[in-house]
C-alpha positions in Angstrom: 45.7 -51.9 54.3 44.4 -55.0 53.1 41.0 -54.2 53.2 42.0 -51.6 50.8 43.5 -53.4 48.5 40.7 -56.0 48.3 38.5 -52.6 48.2 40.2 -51.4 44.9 40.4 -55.0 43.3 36.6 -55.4 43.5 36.3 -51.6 42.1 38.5 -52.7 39.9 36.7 -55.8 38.8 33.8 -53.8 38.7 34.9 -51.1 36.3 36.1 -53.9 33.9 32.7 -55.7 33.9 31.1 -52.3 33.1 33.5 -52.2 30.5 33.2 -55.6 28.9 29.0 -55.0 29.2 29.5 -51.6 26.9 31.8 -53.4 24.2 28.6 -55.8 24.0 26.2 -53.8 24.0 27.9 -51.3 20.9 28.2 -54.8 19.0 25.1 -55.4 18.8 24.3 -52.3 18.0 26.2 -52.5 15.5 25.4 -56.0 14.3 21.7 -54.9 13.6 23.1 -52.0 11.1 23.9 -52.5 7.6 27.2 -51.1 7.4 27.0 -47.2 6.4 29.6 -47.2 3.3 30.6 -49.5 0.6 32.0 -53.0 1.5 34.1 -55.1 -0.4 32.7 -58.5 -1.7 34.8 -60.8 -3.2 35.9 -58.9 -6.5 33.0 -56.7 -6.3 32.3 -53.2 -4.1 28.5 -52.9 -2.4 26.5 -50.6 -0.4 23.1 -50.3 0.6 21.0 -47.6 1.8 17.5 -47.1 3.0 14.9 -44.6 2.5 14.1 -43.7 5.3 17.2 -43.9 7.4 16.7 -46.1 9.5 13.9 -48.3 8.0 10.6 -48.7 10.4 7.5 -50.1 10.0 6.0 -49.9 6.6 7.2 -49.4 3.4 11.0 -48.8 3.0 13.1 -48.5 -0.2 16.4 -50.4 -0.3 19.1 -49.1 -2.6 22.0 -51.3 -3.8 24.9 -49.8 -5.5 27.9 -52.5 -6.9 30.9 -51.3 -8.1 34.0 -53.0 -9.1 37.0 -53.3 -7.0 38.3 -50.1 -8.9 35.1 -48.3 -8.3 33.5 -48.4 -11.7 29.6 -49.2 -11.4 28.3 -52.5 -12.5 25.5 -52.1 -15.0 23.3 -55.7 -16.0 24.6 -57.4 -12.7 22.3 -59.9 -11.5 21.0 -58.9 -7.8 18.7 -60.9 -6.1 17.1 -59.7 -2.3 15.6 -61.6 0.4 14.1 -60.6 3.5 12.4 -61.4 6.5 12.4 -61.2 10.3 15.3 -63.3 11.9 12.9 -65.0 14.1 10.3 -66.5 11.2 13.1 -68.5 9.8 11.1 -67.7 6.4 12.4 -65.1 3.7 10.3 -63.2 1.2 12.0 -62.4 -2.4 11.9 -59.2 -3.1 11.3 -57.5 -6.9 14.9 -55.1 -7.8 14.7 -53.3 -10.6 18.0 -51.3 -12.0 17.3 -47.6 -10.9 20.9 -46.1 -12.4 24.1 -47.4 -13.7 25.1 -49.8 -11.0 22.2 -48.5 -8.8 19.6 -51.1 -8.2 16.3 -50.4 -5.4 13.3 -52.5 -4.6 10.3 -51.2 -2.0 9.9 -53.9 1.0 7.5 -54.0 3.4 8.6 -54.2 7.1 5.2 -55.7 9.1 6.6 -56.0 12.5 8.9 -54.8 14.8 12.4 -56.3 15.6 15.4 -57.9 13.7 15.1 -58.2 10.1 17.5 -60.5 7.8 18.4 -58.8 4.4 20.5 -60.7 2.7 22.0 -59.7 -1.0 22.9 -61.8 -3.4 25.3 -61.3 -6.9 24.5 -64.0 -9.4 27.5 -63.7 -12.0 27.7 -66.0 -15.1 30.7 -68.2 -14.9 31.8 -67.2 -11.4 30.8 -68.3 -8.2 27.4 -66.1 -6.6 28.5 -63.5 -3.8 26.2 -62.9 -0.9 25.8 -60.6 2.1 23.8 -60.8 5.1 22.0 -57.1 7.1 20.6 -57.1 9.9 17.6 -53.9 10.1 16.5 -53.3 14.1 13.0 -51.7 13.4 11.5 -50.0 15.8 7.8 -50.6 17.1 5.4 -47.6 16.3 4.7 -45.0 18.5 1.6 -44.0 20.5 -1.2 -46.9 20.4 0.1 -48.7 17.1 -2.8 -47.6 15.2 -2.0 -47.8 11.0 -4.0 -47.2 8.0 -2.5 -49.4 5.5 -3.0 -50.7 1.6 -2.1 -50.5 -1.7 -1.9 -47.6 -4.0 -2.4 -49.2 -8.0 -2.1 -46.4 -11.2 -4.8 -46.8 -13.9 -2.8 -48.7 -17.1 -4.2 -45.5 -19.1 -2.1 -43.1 -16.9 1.1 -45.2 -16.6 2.8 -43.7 -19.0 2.9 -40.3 -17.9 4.5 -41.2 -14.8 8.5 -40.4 -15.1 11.7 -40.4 -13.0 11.9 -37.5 -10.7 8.0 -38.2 -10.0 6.7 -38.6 -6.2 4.0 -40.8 -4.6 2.6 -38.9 -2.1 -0.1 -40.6 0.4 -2.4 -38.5 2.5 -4.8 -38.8 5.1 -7.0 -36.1 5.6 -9.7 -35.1 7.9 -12.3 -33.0 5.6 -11.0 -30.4 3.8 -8.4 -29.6 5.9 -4.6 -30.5 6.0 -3.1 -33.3 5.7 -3.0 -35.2 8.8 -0.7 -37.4 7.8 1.6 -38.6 4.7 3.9 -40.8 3.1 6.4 -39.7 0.5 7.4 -42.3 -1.9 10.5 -41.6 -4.6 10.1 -42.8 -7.9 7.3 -45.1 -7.2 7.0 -48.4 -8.8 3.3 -49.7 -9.1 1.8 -51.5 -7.2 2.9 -49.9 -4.3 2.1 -51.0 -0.4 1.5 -48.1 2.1 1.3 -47.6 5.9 0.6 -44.6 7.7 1.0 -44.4 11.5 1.9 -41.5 14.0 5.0 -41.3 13.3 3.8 -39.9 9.8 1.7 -37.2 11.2 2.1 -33.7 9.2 1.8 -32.0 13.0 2.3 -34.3 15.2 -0.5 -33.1 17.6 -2.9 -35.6 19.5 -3.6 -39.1 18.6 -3.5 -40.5 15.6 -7.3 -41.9 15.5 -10.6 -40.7 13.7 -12.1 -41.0 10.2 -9.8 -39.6 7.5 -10.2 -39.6 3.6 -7.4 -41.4 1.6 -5.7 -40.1 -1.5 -3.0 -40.4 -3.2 -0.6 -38.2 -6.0 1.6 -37.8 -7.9 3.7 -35.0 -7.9 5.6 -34.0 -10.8 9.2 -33.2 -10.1 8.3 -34.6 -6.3 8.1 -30.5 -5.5 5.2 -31.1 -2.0 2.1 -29.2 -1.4 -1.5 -28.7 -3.3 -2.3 -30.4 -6.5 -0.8 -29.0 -9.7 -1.8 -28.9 -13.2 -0.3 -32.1 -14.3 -0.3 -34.2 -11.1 -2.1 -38.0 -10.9 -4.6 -38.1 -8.6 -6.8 -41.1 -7.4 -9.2 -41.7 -3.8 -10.0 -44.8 -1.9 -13.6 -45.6 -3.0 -14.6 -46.4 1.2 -13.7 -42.8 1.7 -14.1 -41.8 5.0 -12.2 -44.5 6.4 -11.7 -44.7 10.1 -8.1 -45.5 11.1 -7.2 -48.7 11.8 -8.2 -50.2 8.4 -5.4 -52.1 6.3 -7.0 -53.1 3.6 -7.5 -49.7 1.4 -6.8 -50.3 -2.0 -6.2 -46.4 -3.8 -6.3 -46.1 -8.2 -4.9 -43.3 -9.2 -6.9 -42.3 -12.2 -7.4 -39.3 -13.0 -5.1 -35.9 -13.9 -5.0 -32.4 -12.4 
């Protein structure tokens, strides 16, 4: 009988270690997830967002949306972001630009894999600044970690005729074929840092390897597929490029 009992103590035991290891293990989950909805700070309501969902490698768009305590968006607010991984101990500052009333978004670029630190802060005239620490788990890339990566610049002559609604699209092609791979970018800002990996593959058949040719475009009303009267178009002057190279720089200059 007392071998029993001892039996169903260490069961017991057991089941409450198990336990205590899965409460753990769903906080840190959760601490490297920006919370999903708005959060109060101070006097002020917040949420962030990323596009994609989760971030990964590469270019990801953070949106910020402040509100005040009674929900009504806070236009003019001053919103500064840092980032970097928590390991470097070293944060870069990112560029946000006001997107919508109360809606502010800035591109960042997410080199490595692992924990990165966002943190968000309000700068308010004659009250004290408000900050907020995330904490982004990015994933490494899939398949052999091979990237193209660059920069995609507009031509000062074509600027203008970009307009909100308008899509970056970045392709890697081989030939005149389909895409093999692409990168859809939302209201673009200029200059804008790309990186496409496996992950982006149109079909995601076979390795991600080979020459390709770079371009990139601008779609008007961010509708995909072939180019359209009316769409920005530019190609990486090293065209074909074999994959691997991160240093292609693309100029869109020229319309459909």
């Amino acid at each position: 009988m007392a071998d029993t009992r001892r039996l169903m103590s260490t069961f017991v035991s057991w089941i409450s270690l198990l336990g205590l290891a899965a409460v753990v293990i769903v906080a840190l989950i959760s601490s490297l997830s920006p919370p999903r909805g708005p959060q109060s700070l101070g006097d002020v309501r917040i949420a962030i967002s990323s596009d994609p969902d989760p971030p990964r490698l590469g270019l990801n768009r953070l949106q910020v949306r402040v509100a005040s305590a009674d929900r009504r968006p806070i236009s003019h607010a001053g919103v500064e972001l840092k980032y970097g991984l928590e390991a470097a101990g070293t944060l870069a500052r990112a560029v946000i630009q006001a997107a919508a009333d109360g809606v502010y978004q800035t591109d960042i670029e997410l080199d490595a894999p692992g924990p990165w630190q966002v943190i968000l802060t309000l700068k308010r005239e004659g009250a004290p600044d408000l900050s907020a620490t995330y904490l982004y788990n990015v994933a490494p890339a899939p398949g052999d970690g091979k990237v193209l990566a660059g920069t995609v610049r507009i031509s000062p002559s074509l600027a203008g005729k970009v307009g909100p609604g308008d899509v970056l699209f970045v392709i890697a092609r081989r030939g005149s074929g389909p895409p093999l791979a692409a990168r859809r970018v939302p209201n673009p800002t200029f200059p804008v840092s790309f990186r496409l990996g496996q992950e982006d593959m149109v079909m995601a058949r076979g390795p991600f390897q080979g020459e390709v040719s770079v371009i990139a475009r601008i779609k008007k009303g961010g509708a995909a597929g072939p180019a359209q009267p009316g769409d920005l178009e530019g190609s990486y002057h090293g065209n074909p490029v074999k994959i691997g190279e991160t240093q292609i720089d693309v100029v869109i200059d020229r319309e459909i």
